[in-house]
TORNUVEX-978613 format. One line per field, with one value per residue: residue number from 1; residue in three letters; y, x, z of N, C-alpha, C in turn. Coordinates in nm, 2 decimals, m for minus. Atoms other than C-alpha are relative to their C-alpha. Example, Ala and Ser with C-alpha at 12.3 -4.5 7.8 and 13.67 -1.06 7.14 Angstrom:
2
i = [1,2] $
aa = [ALA,SER] $
npy = [m0.12,m0.11] $
npx = [0.09,m0.09] $
npz = [0.00,0.00] $
capy = [m0.45,m0.11] $
capx = [1.23,1.37] $
capz = [0.78,0.71] $
cpy = [0.12,0.11] $
cpx = [0.09,m0.08] $
cpz = [0.00,0.08] $
//
This chain:
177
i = [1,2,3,4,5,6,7,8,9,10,11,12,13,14,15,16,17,18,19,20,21,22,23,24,25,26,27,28,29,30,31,32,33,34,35,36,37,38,39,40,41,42,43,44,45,46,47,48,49,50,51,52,53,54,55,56,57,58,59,60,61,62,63,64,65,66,67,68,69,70,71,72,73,74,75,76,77,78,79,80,81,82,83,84,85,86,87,88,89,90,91,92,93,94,95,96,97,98,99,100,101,102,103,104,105,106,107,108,109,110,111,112,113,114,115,116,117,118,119,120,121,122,123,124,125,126,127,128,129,130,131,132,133,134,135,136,137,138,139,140,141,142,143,144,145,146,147,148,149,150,151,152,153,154,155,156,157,158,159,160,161,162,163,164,165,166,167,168,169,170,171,172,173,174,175,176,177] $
aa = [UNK,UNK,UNK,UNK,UNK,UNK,UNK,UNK,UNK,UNK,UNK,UNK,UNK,UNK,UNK,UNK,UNK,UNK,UNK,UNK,UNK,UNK,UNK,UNK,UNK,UNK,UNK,UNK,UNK,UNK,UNK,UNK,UNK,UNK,UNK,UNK,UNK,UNK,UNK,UNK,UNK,UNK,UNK,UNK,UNK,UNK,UNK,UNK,UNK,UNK,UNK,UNK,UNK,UNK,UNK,UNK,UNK,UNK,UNK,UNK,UNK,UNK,UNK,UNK,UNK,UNK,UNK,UNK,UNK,UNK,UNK,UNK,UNK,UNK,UNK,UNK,UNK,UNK,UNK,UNK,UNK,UNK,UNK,UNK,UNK,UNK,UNK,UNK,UNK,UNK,UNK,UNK,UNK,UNK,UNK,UNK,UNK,UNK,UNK,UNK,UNK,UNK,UNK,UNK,UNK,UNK,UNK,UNK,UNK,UNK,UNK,UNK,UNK,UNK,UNK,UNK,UNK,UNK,UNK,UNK,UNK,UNK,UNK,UNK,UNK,UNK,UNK,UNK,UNK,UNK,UNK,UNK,UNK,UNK,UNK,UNK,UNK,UNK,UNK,UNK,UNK,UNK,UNK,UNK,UNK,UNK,UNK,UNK,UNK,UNK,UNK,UNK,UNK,UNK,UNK,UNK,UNK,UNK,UNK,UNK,UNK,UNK,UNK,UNK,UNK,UNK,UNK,UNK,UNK,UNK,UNK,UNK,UNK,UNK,UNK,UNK,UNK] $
npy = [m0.12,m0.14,m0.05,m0.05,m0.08,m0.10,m0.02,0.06,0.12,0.02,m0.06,0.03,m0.13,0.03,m0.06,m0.08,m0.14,0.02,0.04,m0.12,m0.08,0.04,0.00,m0.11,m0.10,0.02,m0.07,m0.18,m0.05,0.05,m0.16,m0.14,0.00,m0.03,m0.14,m0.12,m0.07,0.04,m0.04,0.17,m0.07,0.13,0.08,0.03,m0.03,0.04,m0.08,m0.11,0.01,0.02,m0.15,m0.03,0.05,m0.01,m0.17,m0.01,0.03,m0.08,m0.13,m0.14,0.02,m0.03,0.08,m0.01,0.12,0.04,0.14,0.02,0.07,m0.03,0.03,0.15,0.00,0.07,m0.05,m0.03,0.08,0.05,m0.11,m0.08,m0.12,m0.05,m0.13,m0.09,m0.09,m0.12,0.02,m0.12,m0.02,m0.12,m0.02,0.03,0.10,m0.02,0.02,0.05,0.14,0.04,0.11,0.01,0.10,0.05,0.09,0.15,m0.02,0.13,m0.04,m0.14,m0.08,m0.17,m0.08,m0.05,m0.11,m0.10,m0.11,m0.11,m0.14,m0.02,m0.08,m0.10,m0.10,m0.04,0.15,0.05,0.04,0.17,0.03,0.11,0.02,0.15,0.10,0.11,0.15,m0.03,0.15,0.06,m0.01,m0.10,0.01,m0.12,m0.05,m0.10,0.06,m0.18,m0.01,0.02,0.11,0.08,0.14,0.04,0.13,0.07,0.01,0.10,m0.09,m0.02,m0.05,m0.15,m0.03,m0.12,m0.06,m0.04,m0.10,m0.01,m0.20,m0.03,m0.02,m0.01,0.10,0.04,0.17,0.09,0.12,0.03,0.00,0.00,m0.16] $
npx = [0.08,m0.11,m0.12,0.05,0.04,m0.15,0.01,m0.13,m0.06,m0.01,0.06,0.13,0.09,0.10,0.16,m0.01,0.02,0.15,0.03,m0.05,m0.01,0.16,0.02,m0.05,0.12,0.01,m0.07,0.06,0.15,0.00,m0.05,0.03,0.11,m0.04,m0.08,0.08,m0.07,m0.11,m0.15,m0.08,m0.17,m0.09,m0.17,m0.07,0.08,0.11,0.10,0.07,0.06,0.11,0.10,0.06,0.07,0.08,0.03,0.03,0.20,0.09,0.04,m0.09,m0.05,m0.15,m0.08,m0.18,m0.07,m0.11,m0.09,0.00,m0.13,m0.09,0.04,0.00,m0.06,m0.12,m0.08,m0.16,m0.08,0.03,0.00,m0.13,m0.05,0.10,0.04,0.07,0.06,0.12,0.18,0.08,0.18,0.09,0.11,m0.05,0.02,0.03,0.09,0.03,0.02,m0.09,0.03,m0.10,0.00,m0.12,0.03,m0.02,0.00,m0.03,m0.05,0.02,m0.10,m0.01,0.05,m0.01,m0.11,0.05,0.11,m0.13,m0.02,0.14,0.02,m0.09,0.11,0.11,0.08,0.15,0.12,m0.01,m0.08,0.07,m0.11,0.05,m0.08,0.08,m0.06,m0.01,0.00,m0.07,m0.12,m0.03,m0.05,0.03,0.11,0.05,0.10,0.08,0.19,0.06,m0.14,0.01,m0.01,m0.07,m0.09,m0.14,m0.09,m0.11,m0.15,m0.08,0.07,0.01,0.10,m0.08,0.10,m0.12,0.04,m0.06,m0.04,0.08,0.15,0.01,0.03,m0.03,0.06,m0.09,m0.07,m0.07,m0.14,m0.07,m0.08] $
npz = [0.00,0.00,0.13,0.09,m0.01,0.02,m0.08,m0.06,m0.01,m0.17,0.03,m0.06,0.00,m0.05,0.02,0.11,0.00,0.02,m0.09,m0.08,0.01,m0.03,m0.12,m0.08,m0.01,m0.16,m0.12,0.04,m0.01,m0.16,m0.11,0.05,m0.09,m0.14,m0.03,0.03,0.07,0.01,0.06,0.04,m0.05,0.07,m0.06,0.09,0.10,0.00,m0.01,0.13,0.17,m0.05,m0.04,0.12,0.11,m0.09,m0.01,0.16,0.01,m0.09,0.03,m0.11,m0.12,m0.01,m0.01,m0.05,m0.01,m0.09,0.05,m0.11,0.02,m0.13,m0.10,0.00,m0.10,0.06,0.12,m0.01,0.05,0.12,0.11,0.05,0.12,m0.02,0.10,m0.11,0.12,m0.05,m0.07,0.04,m0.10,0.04,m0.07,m0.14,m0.03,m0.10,0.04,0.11,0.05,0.14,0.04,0.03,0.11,m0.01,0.12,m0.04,m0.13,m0.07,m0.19,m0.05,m0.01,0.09,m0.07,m0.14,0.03,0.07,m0.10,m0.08,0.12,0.00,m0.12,0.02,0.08,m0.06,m0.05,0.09,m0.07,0.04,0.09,m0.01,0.07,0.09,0.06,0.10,m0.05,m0.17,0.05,m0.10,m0.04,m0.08,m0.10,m0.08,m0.06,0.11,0.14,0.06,m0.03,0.14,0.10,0.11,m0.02,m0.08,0.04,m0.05,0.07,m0.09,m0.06,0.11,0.14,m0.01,0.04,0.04,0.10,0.12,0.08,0.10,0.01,0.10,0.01,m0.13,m0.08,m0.14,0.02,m0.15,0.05,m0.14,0.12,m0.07,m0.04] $
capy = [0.00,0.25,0.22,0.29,0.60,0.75,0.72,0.54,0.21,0.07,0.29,0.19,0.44,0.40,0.64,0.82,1.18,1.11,0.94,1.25,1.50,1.36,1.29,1.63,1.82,1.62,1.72,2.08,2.09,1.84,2.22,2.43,2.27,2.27,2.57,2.91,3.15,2.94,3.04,2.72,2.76,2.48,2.27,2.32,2.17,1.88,2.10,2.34,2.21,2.06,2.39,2.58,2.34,2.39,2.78,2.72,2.52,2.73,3.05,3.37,3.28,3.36,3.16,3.10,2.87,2.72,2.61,2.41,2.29,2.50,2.36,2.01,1.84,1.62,1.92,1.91,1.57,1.46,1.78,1.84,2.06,2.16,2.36,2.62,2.83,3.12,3.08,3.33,3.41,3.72,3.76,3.80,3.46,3.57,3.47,3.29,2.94,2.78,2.49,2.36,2.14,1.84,1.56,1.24,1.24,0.93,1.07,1.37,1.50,1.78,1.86,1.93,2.15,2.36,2.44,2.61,2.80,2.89,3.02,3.22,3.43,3.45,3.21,3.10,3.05,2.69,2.49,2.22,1.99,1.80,1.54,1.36,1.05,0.93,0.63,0.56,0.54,0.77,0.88,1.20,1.22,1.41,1.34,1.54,1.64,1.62,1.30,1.18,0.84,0.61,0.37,0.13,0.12,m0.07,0.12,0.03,0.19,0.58,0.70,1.02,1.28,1.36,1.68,1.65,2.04,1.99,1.93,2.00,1.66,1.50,1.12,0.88,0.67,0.46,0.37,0.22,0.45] $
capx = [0.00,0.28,0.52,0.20,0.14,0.52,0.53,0.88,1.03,0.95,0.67,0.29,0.04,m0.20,m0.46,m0.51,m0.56,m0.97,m1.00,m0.79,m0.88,m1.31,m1.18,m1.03,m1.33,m1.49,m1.28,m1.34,m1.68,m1.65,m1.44,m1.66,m1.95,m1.79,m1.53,m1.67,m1.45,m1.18,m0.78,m0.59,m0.20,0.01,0.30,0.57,0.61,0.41,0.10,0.12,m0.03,m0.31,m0.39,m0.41,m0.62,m0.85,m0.82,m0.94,m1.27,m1.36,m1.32,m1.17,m1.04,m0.70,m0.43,m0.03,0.24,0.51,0.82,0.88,1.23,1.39,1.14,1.16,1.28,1.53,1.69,2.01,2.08,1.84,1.88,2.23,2.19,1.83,1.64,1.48,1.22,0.97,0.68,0.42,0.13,m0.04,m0.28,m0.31,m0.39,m0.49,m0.80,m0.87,m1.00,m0.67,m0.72,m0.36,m0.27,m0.04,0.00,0.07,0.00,0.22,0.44,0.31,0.62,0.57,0.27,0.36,0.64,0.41,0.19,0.53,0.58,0.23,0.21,0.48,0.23,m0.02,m0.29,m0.56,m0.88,m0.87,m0.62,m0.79,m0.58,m0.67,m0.45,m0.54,m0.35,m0.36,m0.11,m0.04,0.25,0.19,0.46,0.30,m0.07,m0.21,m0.50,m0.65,m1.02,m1.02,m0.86,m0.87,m0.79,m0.68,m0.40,m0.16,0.19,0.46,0.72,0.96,0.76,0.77,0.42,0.47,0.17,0.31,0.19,0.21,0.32,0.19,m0.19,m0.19,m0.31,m0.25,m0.20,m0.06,0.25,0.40,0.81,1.03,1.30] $
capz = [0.00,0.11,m0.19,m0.45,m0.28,m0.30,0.06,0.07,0.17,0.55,0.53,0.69,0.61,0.88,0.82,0.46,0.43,0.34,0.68,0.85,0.74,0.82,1.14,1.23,1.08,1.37,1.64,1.48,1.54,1.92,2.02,1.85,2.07,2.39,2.40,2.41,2.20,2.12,2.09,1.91,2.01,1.77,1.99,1.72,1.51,1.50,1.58,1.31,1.00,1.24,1.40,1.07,0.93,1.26,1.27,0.87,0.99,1.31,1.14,1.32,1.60,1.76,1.73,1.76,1.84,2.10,2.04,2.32,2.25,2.61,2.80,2.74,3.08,2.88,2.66,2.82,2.73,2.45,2.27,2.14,1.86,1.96,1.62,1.87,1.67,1.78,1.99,1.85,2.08,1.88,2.13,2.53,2.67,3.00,3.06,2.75,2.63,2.46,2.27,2.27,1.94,1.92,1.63,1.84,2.21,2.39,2.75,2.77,2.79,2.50,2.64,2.98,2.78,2.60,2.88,3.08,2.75,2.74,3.08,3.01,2.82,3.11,3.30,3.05,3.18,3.07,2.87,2.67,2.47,2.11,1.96,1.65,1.79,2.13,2.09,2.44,2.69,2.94,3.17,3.30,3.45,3.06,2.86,2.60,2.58,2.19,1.98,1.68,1.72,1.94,1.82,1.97,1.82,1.93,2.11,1.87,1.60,1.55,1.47,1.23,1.12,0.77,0.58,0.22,0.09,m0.28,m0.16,0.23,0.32,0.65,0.66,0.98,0.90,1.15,1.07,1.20,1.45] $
cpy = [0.13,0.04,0.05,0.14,0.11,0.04,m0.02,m0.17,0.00,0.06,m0.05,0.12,m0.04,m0.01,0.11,0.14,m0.03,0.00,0.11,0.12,0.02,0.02,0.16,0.13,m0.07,0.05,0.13,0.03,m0.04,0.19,0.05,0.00,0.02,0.11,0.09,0.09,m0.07,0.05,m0.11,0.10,m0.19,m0.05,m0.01,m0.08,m0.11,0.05,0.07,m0.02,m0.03,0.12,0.07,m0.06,m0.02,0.14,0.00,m0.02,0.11,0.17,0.07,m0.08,0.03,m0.08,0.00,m0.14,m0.03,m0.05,m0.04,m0.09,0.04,m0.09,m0.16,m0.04,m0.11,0.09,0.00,m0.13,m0.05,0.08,0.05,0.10,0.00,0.09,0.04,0.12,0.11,m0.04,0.13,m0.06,0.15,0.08,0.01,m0.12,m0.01,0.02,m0.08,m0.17,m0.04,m0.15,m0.03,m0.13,m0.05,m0.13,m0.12,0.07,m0.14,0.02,0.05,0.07,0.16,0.05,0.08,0.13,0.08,0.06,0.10,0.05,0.06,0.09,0.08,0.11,0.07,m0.13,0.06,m0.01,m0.19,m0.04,m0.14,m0.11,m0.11,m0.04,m0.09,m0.15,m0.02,m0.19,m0.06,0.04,0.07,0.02,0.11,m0.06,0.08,m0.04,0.10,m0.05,m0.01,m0.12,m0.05,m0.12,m0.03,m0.12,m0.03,m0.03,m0.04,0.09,0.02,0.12,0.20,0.02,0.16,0.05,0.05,0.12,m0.02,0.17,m0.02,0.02,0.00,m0.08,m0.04,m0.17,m0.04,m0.14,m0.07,m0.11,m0.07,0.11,m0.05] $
cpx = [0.09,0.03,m0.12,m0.02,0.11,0.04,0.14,m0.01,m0.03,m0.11,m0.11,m0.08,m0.10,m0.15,0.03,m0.03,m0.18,m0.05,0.07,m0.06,m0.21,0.01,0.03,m0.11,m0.11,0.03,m0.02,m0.16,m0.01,0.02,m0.11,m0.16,0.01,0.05,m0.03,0.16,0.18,0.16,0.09,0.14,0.06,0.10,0.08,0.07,m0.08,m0.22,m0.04,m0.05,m0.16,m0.06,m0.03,m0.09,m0.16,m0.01,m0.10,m0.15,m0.04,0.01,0.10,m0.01,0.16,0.08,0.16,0.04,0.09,0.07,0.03,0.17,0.10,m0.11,m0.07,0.07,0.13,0.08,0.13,0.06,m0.06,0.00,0.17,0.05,m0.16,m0.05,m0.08,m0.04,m0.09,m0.12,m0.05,m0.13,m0.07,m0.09,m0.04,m0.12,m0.08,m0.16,m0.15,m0.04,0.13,m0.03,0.16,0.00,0.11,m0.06,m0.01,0.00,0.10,0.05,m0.03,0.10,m0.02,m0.07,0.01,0.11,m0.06,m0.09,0.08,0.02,m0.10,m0.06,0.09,m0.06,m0.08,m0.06,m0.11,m0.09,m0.01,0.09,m0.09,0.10,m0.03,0.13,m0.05,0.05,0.06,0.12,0.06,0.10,0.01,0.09,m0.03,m0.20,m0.09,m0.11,m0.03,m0.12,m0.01,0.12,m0.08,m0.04,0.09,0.05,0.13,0.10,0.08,0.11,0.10,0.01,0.02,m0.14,0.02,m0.18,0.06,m0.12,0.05,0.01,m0.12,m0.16,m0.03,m0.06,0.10,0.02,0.10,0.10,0.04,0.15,0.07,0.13,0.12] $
cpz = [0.00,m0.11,m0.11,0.04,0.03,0.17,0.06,0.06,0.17,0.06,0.04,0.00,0.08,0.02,m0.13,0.03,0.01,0.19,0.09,0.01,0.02,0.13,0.13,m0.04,0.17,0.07,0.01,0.05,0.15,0.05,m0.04,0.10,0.14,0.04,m0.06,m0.07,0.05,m0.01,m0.03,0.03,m0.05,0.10,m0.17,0.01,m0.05,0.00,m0.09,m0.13,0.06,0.05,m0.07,m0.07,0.13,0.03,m0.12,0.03,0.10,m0.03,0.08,0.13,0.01,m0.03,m0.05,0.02,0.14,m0.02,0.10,0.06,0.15,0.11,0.02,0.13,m0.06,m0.12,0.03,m0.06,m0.11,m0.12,m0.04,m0.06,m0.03,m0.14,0.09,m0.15,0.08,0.05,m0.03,0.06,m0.03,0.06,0.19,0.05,0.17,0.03,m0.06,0.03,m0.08,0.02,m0.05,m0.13,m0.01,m0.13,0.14,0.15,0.08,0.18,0.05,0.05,m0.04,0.06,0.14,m0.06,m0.03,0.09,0.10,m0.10,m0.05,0.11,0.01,m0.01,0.10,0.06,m0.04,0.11,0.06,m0.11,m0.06,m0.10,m0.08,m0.06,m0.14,0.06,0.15,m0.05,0.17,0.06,0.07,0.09,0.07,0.01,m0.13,m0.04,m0.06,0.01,m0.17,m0.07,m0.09,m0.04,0.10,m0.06,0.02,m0.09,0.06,0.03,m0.06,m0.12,0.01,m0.07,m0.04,m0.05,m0.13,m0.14,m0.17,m0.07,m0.11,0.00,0.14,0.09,0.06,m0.03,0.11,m0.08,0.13,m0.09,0.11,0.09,m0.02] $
//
């Protein structure tokens, strides 16, 4: 299935763009019922193709990013040569509903990082936090309130959201690491 779809060698497409991109209008509408004047805020960079493509369905709303690369609790030793990029928060947070956005949810590590670079900003009202892929593994206390899917992957396995540029579809691969 992979190789007809130019995905590469070793390659497992889990979930197609079709089936992504249905399921994340879903999750678009789950927020749009529960959370009152939303602000999406991307975890870079994982986050950002999914949160643009959730600012796109819910219309005006605020929204920004985190890089969360200093405030990883493993950057001193898993991070060598760190790409550290711009957290953009356009907007005062204080207050606010953020809808934080992450591709793959598993330690909750990232997440726990993006909410200390997040609070940097200010203290939200409420932080709520969707995932398209909950694949397990927790070593922190996290859940999110919006997901995609839930699918087990073998620890081994690297579970990747993968943006294609030419036509801005979404699709889940899972790879070897």
């Amino acid at each position: 299935m992979a190789g007809g779809l130019g995905y590469g060698e070793g390659v497992q497409v889990l979930l197609d763009e079709s089936a992504v991109g249905l399921r994340w209008k879903e999750v678009a509408a789950e927020i749009d019922d529960v959370v009152e004047r939303p602000a999406v805020v991307a975890i870079r960079r994982g986050g950002v193709a999914l949160a643009s493509e959730l600012v796109r369905i819910l219309g005006d709303v605020d929204h920004g990013s985190v890089d969360i690369a200093l405030y990883r609790d493993d950057a001193a030793t898993a991070l060598p040569d760190p790409k550290i990029g711009p957290s953009v928060i356009p907007f005062d947070v204080v207050g606010r509903d953020i809808v934080l956005v992450d591709d793959v949810l598993q330690t909750g590590r990232s997440v726990r990082a993006a909410i200390d670079a997040l609070l940097d900003y200010g203290r939200p009202r409420r932080i709520w936090l969707a995932a398209l892929v909950d694949r397990g593994g927790r070593e922190l206390p996290i859940a999110a309130d919006f997901v995609g899917f839930v699918r087990t992957v073998d620890p081994k396995k690297r579970l990747r959201v993968e943006s294609r540029e030419a036509d801005a579809q979404l699709h889940i691969q899972v790879m070897s690491r």
